[in-house]
Backbone and ligand atoms as CSV (ligand in chain L), in Angstrom:
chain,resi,resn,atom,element,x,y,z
A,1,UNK,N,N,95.391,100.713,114.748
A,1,UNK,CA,C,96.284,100.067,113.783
A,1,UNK,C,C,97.756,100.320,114.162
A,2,UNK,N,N,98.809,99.472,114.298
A,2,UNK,CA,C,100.316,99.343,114.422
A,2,UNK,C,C,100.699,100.151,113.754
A,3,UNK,N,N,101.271,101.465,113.911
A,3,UNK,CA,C,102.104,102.525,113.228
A,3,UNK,C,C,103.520,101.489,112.833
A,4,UNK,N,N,104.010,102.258,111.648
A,4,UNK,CA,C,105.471,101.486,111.121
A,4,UNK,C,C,106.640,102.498,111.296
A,5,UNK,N,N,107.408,102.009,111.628
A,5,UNK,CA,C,108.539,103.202,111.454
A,5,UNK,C,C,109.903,102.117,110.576
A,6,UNK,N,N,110.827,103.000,109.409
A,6,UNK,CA,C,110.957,102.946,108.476
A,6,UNK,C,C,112.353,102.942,108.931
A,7,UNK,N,N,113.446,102.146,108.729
A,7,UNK,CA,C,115.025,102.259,108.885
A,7,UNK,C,C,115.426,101.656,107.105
A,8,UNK,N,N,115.824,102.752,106.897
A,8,UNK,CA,C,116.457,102.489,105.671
A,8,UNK,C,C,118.029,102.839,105.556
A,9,UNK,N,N,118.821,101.927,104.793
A,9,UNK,CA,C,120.579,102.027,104.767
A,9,UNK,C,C,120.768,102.138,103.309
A,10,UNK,N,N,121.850,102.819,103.072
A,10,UNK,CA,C,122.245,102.766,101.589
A,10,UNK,C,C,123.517,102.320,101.263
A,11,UNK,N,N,124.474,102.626,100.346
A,11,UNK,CA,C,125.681,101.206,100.238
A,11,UNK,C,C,126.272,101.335,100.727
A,12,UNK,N,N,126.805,100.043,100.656
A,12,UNK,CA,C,127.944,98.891,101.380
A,12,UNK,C,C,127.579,98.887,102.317
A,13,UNK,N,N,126.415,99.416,103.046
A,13,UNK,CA,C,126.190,99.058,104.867
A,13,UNK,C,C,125.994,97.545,104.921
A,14,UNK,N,N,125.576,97.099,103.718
A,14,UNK,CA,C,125.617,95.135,103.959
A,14,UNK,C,C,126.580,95.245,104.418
A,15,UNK,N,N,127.938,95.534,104.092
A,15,UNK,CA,C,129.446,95.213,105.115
A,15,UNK,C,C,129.768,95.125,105.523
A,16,UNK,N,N,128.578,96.019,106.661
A,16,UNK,CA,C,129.136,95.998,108.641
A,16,UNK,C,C,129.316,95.050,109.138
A,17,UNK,N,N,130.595,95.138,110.041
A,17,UNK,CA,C,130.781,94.300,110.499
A,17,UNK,C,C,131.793,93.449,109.982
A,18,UNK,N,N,132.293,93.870,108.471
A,18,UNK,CA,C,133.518,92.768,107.716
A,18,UNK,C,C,134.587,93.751,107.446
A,19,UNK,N,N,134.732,94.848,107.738
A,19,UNK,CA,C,135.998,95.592,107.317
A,19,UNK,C,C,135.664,97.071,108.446
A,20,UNK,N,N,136.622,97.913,108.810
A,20,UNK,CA,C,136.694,98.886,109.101
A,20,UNK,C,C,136.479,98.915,110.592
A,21,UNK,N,N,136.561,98.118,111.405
A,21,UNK,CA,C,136.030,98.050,112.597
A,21,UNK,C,C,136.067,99.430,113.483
A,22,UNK,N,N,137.414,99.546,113.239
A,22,UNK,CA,C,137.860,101.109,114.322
A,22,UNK,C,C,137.314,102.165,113.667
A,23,UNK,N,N,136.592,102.029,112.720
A,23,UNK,CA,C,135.673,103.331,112.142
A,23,UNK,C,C,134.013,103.109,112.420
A,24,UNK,N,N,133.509,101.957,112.160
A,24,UNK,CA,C,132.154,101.514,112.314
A,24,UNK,C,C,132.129,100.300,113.257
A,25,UNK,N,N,132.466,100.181,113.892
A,25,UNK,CA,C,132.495,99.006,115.031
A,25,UNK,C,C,132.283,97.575,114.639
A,26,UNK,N,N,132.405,96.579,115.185
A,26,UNK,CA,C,131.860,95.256,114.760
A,26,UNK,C,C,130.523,94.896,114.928
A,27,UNK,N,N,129.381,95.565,114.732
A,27,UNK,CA,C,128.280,95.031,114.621
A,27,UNK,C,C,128.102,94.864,113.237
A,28,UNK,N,N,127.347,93.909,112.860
A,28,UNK,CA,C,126.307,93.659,111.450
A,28,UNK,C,C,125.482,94.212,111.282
A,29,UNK,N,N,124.780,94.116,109.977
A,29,UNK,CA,C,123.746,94.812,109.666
A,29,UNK,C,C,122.333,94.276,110.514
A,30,UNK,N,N,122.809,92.722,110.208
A,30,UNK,CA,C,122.065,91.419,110.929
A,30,UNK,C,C,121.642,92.465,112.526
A,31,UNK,N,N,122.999,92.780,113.204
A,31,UNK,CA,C,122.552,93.066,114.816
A,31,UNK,C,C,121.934,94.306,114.714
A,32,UNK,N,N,122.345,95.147,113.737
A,32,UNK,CA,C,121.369,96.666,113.518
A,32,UNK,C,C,120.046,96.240,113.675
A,33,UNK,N,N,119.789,95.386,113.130
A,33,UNK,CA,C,118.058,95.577,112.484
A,33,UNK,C,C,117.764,94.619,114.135
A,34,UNK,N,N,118.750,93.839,114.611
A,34,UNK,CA,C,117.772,93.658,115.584
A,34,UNK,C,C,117.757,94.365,116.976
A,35,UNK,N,N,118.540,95.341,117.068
A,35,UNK,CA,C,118.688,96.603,117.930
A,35,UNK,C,C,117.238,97.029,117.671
A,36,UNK,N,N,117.054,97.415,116.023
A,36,UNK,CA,C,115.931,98.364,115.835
A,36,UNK,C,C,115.011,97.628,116.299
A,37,UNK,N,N,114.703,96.430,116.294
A,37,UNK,CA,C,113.503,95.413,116.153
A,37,UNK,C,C,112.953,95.813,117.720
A,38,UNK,N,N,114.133,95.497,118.632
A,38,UNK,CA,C,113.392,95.490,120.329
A,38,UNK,C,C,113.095,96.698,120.564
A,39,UNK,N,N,113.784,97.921,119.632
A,39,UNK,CA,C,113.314,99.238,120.212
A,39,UNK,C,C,112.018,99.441,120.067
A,40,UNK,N,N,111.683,98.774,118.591
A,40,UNK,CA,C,110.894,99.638,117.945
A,40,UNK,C,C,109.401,98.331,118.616
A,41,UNK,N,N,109.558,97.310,118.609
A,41,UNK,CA,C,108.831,96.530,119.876
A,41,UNK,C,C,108.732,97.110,120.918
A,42,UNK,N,N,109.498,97.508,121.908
A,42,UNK,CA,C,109.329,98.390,122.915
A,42,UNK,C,C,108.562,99.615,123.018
A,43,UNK,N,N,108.596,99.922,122.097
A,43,UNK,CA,C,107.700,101.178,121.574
A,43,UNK,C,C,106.185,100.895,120.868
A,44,UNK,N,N,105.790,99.588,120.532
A,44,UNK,CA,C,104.465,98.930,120.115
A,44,UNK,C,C,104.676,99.428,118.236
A,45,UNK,N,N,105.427,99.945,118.234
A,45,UNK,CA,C,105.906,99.850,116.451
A,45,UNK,C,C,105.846,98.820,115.738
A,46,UNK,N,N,105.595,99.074,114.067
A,46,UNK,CA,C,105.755,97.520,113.472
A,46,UNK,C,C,107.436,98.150,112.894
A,47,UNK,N,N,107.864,97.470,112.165
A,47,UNK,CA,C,109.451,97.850,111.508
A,47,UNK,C,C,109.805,97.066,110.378
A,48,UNK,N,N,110.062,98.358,109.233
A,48,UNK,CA,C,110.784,98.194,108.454
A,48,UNK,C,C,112.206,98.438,107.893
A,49,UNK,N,N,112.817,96.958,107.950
A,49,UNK,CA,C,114.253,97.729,107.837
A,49,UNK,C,C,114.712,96.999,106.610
A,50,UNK,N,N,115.699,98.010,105.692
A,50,UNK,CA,C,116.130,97.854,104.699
A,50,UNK,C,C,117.548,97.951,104.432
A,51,UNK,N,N,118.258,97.311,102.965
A,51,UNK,CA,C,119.415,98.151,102.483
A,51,UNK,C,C,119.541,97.943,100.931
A,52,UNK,N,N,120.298,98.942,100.945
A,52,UNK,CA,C,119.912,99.051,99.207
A,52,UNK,C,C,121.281,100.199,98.482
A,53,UNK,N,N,122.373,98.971,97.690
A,53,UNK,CA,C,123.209,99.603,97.173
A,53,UNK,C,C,122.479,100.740,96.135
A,54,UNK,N,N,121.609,100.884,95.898
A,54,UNK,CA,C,120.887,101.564,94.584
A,54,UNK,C,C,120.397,102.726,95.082
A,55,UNK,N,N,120.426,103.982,94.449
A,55,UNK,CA,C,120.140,105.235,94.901
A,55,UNK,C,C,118.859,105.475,94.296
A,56,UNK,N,N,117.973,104.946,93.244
A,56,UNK,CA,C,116.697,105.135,92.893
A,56,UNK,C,C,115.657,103.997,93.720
A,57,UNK,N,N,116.896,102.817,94.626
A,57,UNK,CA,C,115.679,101.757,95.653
A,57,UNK,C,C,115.300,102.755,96.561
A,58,UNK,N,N,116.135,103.453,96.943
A,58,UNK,CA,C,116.415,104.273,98.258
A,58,UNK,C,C,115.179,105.171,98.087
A,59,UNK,N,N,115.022,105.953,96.812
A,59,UNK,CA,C,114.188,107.179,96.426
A,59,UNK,C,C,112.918,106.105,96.403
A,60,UNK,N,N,112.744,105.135,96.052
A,60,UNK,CA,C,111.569,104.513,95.850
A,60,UNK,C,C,111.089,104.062,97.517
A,61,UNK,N,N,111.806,103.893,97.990
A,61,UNK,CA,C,111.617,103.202,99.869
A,61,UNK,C,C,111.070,104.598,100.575
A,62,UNK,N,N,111.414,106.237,100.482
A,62,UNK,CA,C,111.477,106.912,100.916
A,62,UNK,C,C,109.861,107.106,100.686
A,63,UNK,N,N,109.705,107.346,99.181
A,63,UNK,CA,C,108.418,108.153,98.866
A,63,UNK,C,C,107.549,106.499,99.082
A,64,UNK,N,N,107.682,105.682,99.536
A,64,UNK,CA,C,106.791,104.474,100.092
A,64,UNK,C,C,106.637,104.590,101.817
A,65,UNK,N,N,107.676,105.322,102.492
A,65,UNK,CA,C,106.915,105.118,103.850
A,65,UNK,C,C,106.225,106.628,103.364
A,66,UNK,N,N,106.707,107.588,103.072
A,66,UNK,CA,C,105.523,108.818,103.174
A,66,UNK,C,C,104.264,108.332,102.187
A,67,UNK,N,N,104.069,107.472,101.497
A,67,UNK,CA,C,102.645,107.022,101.020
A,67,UNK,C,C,102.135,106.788,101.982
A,68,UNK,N,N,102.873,105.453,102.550
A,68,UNK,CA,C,101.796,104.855,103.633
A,68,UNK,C,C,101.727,105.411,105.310
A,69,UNK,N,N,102.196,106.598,105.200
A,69,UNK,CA,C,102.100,107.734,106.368
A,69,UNK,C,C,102.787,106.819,107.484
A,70,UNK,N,N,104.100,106.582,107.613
A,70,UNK,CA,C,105.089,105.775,108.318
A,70,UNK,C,C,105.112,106.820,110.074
A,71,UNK,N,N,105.370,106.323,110.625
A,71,UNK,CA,C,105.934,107.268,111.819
A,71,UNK,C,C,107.228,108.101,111.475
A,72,UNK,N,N,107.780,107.982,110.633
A,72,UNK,CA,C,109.094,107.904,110.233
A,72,UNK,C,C,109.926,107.483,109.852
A,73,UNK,N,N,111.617,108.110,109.162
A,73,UNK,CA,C,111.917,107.096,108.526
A,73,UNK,C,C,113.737,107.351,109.218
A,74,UNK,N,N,114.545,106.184,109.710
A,74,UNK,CA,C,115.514,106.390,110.114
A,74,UNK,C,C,116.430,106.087,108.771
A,75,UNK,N,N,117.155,107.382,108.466
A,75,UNK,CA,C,118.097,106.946,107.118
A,75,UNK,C,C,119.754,107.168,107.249
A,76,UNK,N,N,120.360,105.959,106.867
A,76,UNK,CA,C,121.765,105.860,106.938
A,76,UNK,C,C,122.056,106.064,105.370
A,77,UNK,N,N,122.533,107.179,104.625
A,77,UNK,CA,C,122.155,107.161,102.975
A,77,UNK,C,C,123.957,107.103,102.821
A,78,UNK,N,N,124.205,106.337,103.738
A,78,UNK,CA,C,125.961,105.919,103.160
A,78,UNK,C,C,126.777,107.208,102.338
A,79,UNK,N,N,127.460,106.263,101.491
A,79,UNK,CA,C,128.174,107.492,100.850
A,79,UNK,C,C,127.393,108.540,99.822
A,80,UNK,N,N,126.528,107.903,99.723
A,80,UNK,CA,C,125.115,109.212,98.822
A,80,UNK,C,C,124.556,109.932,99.379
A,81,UNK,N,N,125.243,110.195,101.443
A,81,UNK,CA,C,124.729,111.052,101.947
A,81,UNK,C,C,125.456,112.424,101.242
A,82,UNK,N,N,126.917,112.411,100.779
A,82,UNK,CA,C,127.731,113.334,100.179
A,82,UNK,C,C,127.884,113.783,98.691
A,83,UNK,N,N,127.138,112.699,97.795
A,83,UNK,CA,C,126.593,113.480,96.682
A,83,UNK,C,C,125.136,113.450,95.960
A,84,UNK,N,N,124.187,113.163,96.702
A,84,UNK,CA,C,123.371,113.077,95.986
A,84,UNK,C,C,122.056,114.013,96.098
A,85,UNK,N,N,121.537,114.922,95.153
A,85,UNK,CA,C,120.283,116.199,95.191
A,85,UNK,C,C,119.330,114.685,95.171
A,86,UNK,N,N,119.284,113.934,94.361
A,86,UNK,CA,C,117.928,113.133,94.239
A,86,UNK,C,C,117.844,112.550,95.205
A,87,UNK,N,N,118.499,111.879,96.465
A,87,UNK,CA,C,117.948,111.746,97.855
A,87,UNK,C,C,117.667,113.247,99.026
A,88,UNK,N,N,118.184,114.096,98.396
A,88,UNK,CA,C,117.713,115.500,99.457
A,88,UNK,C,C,116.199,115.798,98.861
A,89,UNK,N,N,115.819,115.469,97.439
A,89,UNK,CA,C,114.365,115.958,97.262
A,89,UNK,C,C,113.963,114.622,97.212
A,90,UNK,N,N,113.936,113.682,98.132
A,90,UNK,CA,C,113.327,112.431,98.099
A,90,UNK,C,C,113.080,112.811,99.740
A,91,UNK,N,N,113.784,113.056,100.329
A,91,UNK,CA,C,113.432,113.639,101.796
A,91,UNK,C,C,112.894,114.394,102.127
A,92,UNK,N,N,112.795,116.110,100.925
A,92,UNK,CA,C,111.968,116.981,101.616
A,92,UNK,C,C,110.704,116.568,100.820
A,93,UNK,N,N,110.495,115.579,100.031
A,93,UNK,CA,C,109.136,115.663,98.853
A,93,UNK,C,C,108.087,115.130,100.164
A,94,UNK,N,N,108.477,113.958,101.224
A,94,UNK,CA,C,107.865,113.026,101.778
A,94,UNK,C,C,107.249,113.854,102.787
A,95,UNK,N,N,105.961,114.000,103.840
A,95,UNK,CA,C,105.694,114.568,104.828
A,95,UNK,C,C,105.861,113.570,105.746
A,96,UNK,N,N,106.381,112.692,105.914
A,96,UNK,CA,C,106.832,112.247,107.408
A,96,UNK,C,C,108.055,112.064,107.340
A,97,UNK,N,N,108.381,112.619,109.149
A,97,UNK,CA,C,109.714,112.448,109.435
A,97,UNK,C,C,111.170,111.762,109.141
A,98,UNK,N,N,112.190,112.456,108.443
A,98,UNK,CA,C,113.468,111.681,108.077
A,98,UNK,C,C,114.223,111.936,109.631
A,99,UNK,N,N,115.309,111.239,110.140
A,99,UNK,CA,C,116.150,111.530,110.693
A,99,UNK,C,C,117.249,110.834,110.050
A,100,UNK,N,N,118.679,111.784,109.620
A,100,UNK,CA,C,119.889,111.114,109.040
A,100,UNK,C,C,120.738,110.292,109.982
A,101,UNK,N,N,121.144,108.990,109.970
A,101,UNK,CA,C,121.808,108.304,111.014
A,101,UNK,C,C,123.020,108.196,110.481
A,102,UNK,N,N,123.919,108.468,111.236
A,102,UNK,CA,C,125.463,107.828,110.565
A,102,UNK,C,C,126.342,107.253,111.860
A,103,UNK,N,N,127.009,106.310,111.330
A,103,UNK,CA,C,127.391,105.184,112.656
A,103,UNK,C,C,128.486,105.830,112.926
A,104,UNK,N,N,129.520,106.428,112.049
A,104,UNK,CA,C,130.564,107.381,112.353
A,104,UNK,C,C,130.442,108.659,112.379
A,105,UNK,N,N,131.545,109.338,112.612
A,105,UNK,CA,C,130.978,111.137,113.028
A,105,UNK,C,C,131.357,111.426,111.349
A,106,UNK,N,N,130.666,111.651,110.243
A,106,UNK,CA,C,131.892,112.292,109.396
A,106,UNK,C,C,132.159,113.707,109.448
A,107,UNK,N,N,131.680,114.334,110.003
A,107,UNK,CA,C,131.918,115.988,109.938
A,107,UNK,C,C,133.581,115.362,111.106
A,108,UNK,N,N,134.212,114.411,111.577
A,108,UNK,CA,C,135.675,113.908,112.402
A,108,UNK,C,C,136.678,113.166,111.334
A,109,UNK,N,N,136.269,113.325,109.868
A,109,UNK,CA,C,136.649,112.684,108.854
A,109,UNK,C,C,136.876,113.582,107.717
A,110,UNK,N,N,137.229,112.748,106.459
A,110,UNK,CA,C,138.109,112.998,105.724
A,110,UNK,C,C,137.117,114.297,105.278
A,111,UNK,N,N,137.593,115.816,104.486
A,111,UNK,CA,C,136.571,116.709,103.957
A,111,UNK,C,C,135.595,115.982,102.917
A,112,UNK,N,N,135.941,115.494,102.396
A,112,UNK,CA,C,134.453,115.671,101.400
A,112,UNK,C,C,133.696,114.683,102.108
A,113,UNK,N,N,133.436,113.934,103.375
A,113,UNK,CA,C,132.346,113.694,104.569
A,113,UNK,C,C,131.827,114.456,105.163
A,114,UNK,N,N,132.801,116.044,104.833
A,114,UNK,CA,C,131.953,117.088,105.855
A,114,UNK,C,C,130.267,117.705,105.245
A,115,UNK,N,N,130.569,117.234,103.730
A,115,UNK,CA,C,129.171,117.839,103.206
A,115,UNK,C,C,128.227,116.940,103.005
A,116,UNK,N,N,126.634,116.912,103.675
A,116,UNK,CA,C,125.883,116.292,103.399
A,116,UNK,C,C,124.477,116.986,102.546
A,117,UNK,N,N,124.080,116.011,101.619
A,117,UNK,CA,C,123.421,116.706,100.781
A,117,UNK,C,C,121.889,116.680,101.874
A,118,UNK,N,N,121.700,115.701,101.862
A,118,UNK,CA,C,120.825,114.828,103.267
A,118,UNK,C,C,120.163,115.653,104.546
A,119,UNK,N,N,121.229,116.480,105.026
A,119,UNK,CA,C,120.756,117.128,106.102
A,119,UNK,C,C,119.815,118.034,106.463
A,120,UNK,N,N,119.977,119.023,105.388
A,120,UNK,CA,C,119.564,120.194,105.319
A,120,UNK,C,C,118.055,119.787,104.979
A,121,UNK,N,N,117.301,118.771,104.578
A,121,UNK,CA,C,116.207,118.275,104.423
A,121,UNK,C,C,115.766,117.244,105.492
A,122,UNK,N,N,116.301,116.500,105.994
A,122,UNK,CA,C,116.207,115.869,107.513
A,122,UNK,C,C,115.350,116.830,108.310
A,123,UNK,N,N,114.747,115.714,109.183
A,123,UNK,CA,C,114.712,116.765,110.494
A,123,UNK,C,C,115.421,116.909,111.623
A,124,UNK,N,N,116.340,115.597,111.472
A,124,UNK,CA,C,117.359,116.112,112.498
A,124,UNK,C,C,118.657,115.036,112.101
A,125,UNK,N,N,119.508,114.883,112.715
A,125,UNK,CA,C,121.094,114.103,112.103
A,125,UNK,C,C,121.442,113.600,113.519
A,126,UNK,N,N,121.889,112.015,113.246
A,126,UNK,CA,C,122.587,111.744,114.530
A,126,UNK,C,C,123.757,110.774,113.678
A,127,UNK,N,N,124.427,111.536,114.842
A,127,UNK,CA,C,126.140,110.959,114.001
A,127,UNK,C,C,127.375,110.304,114.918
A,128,UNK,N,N,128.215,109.343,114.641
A,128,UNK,CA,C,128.947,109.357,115.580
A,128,UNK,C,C,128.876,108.612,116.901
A,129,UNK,N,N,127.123,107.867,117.301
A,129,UNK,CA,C,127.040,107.282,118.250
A,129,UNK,C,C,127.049,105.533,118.115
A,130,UNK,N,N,127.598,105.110,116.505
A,130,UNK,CA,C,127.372,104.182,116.610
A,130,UNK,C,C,126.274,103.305,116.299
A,131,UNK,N,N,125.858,102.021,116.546
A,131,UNK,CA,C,124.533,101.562,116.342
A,131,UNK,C,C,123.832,102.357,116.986
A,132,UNK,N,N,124.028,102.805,118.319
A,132,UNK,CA,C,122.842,103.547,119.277
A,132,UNK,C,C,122.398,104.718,118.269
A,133,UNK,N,N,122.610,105.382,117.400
A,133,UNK,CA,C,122.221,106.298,116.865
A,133,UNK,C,C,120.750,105.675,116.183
A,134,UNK,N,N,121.053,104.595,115.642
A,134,UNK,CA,C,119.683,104.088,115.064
A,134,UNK,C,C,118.339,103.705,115.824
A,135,UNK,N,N,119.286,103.148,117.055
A,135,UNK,CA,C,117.799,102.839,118.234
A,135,UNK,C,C,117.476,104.392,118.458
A,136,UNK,N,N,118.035,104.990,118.593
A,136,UNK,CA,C,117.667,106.917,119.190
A,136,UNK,C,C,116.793,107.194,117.962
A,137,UNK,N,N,117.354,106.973,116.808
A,137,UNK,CA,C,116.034,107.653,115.798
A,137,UNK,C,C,115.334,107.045,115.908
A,138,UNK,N,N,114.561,106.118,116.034
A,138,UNK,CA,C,113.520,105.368,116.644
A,138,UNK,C,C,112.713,105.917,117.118
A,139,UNK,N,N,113.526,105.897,118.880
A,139,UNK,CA,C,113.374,106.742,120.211
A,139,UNK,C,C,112.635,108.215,119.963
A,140,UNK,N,N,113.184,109.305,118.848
A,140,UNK,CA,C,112.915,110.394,118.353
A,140,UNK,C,C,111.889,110.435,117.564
A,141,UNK,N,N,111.533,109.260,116.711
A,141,UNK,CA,C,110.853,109.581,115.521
A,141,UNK,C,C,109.599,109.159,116.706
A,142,UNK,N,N,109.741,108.110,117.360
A,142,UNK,CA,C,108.172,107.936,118.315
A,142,UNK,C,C,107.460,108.872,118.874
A,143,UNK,N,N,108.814,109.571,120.021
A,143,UNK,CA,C,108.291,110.832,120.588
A,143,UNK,C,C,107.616,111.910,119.510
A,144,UNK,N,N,108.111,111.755,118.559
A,144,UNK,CA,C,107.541,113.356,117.888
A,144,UNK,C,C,106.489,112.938,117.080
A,145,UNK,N,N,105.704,111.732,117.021
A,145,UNK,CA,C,104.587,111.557,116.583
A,145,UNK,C,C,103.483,110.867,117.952
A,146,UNK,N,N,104.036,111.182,118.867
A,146,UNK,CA,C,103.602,111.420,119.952
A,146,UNK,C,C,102.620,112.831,120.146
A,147,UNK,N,N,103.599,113.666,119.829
A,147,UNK,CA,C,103.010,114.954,120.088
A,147,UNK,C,C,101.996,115.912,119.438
A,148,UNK,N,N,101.538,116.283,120.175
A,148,UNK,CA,C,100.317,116.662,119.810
A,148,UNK,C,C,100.378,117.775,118.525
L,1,CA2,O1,O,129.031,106.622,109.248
L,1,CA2,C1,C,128.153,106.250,108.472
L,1,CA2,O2,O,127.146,105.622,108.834
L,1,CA2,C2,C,128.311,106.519,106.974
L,1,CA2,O3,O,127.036,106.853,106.447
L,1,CA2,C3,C,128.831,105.237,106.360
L,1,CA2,C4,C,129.169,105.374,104.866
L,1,CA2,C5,C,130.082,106.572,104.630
L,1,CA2,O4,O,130.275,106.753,103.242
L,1,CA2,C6,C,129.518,107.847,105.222
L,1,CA2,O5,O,130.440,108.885,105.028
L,1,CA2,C7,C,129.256,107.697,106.704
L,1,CA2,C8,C,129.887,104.136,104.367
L,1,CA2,C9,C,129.152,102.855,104.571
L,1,CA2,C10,C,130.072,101.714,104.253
L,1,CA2,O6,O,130.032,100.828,105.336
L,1,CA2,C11,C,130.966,99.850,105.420
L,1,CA2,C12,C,131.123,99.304,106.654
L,1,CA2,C13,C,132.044,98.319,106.856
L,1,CA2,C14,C,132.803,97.849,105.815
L,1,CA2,C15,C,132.639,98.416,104.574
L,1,CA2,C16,C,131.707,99.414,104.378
């Protein structure tokens, strides 16, 4: 059966691509998901990708790929990576893999970007690389359900 692996975004990432360029580059959300699409094709993955201004869609998307035992789940949790406990126990509640994606570095940004609630429940954080950060959690979440 086609394993799924799970890319989920939280708000305003619809935006990419219409404001902020020299912070988040000019790609769309549109070209995100189809970055993820060939990776996660390349990899014989099926893919789900999402976005969701709402912080209880987000909690509901999370504890839905750990129902359906996802390969993983790549999460961009926007600015609710910096205040929110109900997405850090939406991450550690799930047994399959989170990795936190962020298209900018914020720990290179303003302080209150330096704290993520997110991380410390992740299994790992990629920050700062841009879209490529999302094809890499991919890349990561495959390998480690690879392994034995
Ligand atoms: O760097 C990231 O991926 C962030 O998660 C993006 C969030 C920000 O609050 C985090 O600190 C870091 C913001 C997403 C908003 O994205 C927009 C992009 C373009 C135009 C408007 C919003």
């Amino acid at each position: 059966m086609t394993k799924t692996v799970f890319v989920l975004n939280g708000p305003n990432l619809n935006l990419l691509g219409t404001r902020e360029p020299a912070v988040y580059g000019s790609a769309t959300l549109a070209d995100v998901e189809a970055a993820c699409a060939a990776k996660a094709a390349a990899l014989g993955l099926a893919l789900t990708f999402r976005q969701s201004n709402h912080e209880g869609q987000l909690i509901d998307w999370l504890h839905e790929a750990g129902r359906e035992g996802a390969v993983g789940v790549a999460f961009n949790p926007g600015g609710y990576t910096h205040t929110s406990v109900a997405l850090h126990d939406a991450v550690k509640a799930i047994k399959v893999p989170v990795i936190e994606v962020h298209i900018s570095n914020p720990a290179a940004r303003e302080p209150f970007r330096h704290v993520s609630f997110v991380s410390s429940a992740a299994r790992g954080t990629i920050a700062g690389l841009g879209v490529l950060g999302y094809v890499l959690a991919i890349e990561a979440l495959a390998a480690l359900s690879d392994r034995p």
